[in-house]
C-alpha positions in Angstrom: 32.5 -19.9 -2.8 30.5 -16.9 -3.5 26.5 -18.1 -4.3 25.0 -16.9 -7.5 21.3 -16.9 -5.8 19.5 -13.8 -6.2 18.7 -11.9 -2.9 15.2 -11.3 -1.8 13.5 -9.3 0.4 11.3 -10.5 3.0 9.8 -7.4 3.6 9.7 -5.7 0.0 9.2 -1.6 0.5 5.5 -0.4 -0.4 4.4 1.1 -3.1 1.4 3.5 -3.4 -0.4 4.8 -6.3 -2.8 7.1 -5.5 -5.2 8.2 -8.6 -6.2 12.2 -9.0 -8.6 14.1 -10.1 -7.0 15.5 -13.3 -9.4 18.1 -14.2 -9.8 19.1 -10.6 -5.3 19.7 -10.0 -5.0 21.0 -13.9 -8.4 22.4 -14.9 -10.9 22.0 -16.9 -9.0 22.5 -20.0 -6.3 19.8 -19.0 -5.1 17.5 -21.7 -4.3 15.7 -19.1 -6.7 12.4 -19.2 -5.1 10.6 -15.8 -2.4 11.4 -13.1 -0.9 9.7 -10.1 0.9 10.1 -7.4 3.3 7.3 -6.7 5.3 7.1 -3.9 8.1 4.5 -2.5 7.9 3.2 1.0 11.9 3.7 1.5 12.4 6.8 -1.4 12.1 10.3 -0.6 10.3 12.1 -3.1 7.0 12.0 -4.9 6.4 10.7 -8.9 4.0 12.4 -10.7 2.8 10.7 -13.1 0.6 11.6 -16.3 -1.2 10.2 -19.5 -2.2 12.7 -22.4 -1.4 12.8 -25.6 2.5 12.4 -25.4 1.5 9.2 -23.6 2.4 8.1 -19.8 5.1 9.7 -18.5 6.7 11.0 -15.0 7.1 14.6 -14.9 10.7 14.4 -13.7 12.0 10.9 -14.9 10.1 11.2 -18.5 8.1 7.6 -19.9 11.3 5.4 -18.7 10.4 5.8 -14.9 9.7 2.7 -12.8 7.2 4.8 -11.5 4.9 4.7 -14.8 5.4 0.5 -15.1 4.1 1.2 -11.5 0.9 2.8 -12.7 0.4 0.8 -15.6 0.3 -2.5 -14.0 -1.6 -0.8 -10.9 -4.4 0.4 -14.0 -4.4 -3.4 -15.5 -4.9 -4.8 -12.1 -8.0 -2.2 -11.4 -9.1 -3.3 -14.7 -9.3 -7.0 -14.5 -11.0 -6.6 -10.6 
């Protein structure tokens, strides 16, 4: 008999947000009002991803990344500490 229980991970991969400096990567001009880098403990690659006035998106992936819930909920975490 094959179990129905969802796997989990005992040791779930990393995931760090790193906030930059918009202005300072983009210029002063930048509609850009945040950006982040996120990165995946066992993913190559880097997200970037951006909030201006298309909304929050990845620059490859577009709005539907993972990597944007990633900085949403890392932004409503920072909010409510």
């Amino acid at each position: 008999m094959v179990s129905r229980d969802p796997q989990f991970d005992l040791w779930p991969p990393r995931i760090l947000v790193e906030e930059l400096d918009a202005r300072a990567i983009a210029g002063a001009r930048t509609r850009v009002q945040a950006m982040f880098k996120v990165r995946y403990e066992r993913e190559p690659g880097v997200h970037q991803v951006f909030f201006d006035h298309h909304g929050w998106y990845c620059a490859e992936h577009g709005p539907a990344c993972k990597a944007v819930r990633e900085v949403t909920a890392y932004r409503e975490r920072s909010a409510t500490t």
